[in-house]
N, C-alpha and C positions, 0 to 999 in steps of 0.2 A: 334285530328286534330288541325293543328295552326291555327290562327288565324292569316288574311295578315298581321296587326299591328306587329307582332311580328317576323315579317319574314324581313319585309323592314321598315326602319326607314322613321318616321314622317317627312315632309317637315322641320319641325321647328328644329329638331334637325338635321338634314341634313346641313341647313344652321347653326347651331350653330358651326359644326365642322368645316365646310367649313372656316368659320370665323375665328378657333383657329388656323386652320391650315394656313390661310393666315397671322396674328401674327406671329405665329411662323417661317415663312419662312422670313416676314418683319425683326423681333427683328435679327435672325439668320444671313442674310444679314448685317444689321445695327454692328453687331458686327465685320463682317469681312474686311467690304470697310474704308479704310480710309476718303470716301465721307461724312461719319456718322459723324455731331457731336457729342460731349457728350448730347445735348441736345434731339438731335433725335434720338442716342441709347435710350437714359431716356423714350424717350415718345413711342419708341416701345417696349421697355420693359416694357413700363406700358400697352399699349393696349394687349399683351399676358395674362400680368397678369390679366385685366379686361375678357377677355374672354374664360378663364380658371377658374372664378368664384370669383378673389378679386374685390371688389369695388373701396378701397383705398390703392393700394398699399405704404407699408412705403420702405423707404433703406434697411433696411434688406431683405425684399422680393425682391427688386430688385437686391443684391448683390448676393441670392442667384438661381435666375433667371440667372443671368451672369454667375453665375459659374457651374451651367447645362448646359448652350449653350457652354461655353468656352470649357467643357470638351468635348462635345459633339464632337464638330471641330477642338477640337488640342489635339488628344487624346497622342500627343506625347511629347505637355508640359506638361498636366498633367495628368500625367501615373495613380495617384488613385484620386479618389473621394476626399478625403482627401485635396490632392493639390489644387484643386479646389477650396475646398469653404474656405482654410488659406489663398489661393492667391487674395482671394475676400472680404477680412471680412463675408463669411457668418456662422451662424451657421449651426453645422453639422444635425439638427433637420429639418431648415427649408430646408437646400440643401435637402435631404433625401429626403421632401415631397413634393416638387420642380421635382424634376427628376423624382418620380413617377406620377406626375403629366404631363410631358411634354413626357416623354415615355409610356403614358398610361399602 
């Protein structure tokens, strides 16, 4: 027999998702409105990053943050992965674990 714990998630992680997933719709937005600064893409792309588990995001993690979103919404600039994270300076390691991260 289950146990309810194991059927329905914890309040606490409930609002942890809820959190990443409003990140992720903030940074996501922020990349596509011309409204964004570069200042406030930065700082949504750091609030994703902080609530997907980094503390201090550096530039590389946030190059490679952009270049999962980017891909993600213009899948027709960049047709591979690849395009993504040259057209971003990121590395191919951390896009990789970037995307697994943001596509669960």
């Amino acid at each position: 027999m289950s146990h309810p714990e194991t059927i329905y998630p914890a309040p606490a992680s409930y609002e942890r998702a809820q959190a990443a997933l409003a990140a992720l719709d903030t940074a996501r937005e922020s990349l596509r409105s011309s409204e964004y600064s570069e200042a406030d893409q930065r700082t949504a792309l750091c609030w994703l990053a902080n609530e997907l588990g980094t503390t201090r995001p550096e530039r590389g993690t946030l190059a490679a943050i952009r270049a999962v979103l980017e891909k993600l919404d213009r899948p027709d600039v960049f047709r591979r992965d690849q395009d993504a994270w040259e057209a971003h300076g990121a590395k191919p390691r951390s896009f990789k674990s970037w995307k697994s991260k943001i596509h669960g």
